[in-house]
C-alpha positions as a Markdown table, in Angstrom:
| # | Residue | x | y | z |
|---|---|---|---|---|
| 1 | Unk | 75.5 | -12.3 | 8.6 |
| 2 | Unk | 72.6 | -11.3 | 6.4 |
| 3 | Unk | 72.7 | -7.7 | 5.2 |
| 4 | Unk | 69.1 | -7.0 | 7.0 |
| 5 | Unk | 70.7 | -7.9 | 10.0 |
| 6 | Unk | 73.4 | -5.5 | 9.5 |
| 7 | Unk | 71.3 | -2.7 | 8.6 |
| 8 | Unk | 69.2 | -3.0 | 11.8 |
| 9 | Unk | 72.4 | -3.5 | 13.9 |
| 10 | Unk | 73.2 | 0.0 | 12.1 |
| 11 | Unk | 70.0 | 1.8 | 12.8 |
| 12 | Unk | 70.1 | 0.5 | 16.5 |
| 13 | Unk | 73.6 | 1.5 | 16.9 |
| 14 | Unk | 72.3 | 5.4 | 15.2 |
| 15 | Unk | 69.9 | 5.2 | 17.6 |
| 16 | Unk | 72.1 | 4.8 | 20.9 |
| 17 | Unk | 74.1 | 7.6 | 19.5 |
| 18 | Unk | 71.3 | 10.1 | 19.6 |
| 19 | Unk | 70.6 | 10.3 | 15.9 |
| 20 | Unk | 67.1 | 12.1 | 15.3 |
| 21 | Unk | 64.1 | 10.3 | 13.9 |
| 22 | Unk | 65.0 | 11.8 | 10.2 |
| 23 | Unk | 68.6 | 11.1 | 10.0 |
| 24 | Unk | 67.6 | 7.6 | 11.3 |
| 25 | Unk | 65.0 | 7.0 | 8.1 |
| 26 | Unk | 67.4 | 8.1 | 5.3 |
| 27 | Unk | 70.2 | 5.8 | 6.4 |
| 28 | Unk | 67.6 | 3.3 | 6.9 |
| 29 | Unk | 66.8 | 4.0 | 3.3 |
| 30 | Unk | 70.7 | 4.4 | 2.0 |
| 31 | Unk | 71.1 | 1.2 | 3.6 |
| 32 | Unk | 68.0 | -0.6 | 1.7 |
| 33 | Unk | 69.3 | 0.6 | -1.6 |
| 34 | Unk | 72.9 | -0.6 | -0.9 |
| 35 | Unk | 71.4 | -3.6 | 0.4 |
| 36 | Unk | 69.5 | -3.9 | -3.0 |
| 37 | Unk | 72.7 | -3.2 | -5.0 |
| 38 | Unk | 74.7 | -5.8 | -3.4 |
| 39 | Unk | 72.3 | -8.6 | -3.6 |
| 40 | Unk | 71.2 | -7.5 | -7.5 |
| 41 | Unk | 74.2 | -6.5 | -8.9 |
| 42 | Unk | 77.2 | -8.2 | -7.1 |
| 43 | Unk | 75.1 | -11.1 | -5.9 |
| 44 | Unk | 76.2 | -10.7 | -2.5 |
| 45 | Unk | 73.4 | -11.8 | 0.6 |
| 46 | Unk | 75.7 | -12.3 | 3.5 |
| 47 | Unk | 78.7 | -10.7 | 4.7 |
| 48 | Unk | 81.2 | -13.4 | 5.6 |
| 49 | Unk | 82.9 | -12.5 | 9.4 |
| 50 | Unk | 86.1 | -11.7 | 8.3 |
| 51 | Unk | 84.4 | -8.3 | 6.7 |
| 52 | Unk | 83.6 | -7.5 | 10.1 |
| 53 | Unk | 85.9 | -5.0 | 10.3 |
| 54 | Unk | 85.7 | -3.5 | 7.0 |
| 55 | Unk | 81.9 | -3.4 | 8.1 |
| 56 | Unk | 82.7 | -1.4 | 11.5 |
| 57 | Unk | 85.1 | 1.2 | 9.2 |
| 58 | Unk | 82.4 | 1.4 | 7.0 |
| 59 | Unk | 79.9 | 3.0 | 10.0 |
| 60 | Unk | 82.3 | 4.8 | 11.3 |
| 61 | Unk | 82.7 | 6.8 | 8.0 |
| 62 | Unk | 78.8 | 6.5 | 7.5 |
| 63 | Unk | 78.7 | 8.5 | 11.3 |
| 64 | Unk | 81.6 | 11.1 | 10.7 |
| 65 | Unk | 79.8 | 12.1 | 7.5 |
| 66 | Unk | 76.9 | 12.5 | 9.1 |
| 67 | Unk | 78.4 | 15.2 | 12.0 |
C-alpha cells in the first residue's frame, strides 16, 4: 500500500470519528512529514500487508493521544 494511501485512509477514518477541521489538518501534516521521513531517510514507499496491523495500533495510539 502506498503511504499516501494510508494517510488518506487515516484522515477519512478521523473524519468518521468526528475529528474537527483543525485536528484533521495537523495530522494531515504529522502524517506528510512522517511520510517524508520514511521515504528520505529509511527508503521506505509502501507498507507491505503484513504491517497492517502494526499500521491499525499505530492509529489507534495516534486517536487516544488525541482525546
Amino acid at each position: 500500500m502506498e503511504l499516501e494511501e494510508v494517510i488518506e485512509e487515516y484522515v477519512y477514518h478521523c473524519i468518521a470519528k468526528g475529528f474537527i477541521q483543525k485536528t484533521i489538518k495537523n495530522k494531515r501534516q504529522e502524517m506528510k512529514q512522517l511520510k517524508r521521513f520514511l521515504m528520505d531517510e529509511k527508503r521506505i514507499s509502501k507498507l507491505k500487508s503484513e504491517n497492517n496491523l502494526n499500521q491499525k495500533a499505530y492509529m489507534k495510539l495516534e486517536n487516544e493521544e488525541a482525546l
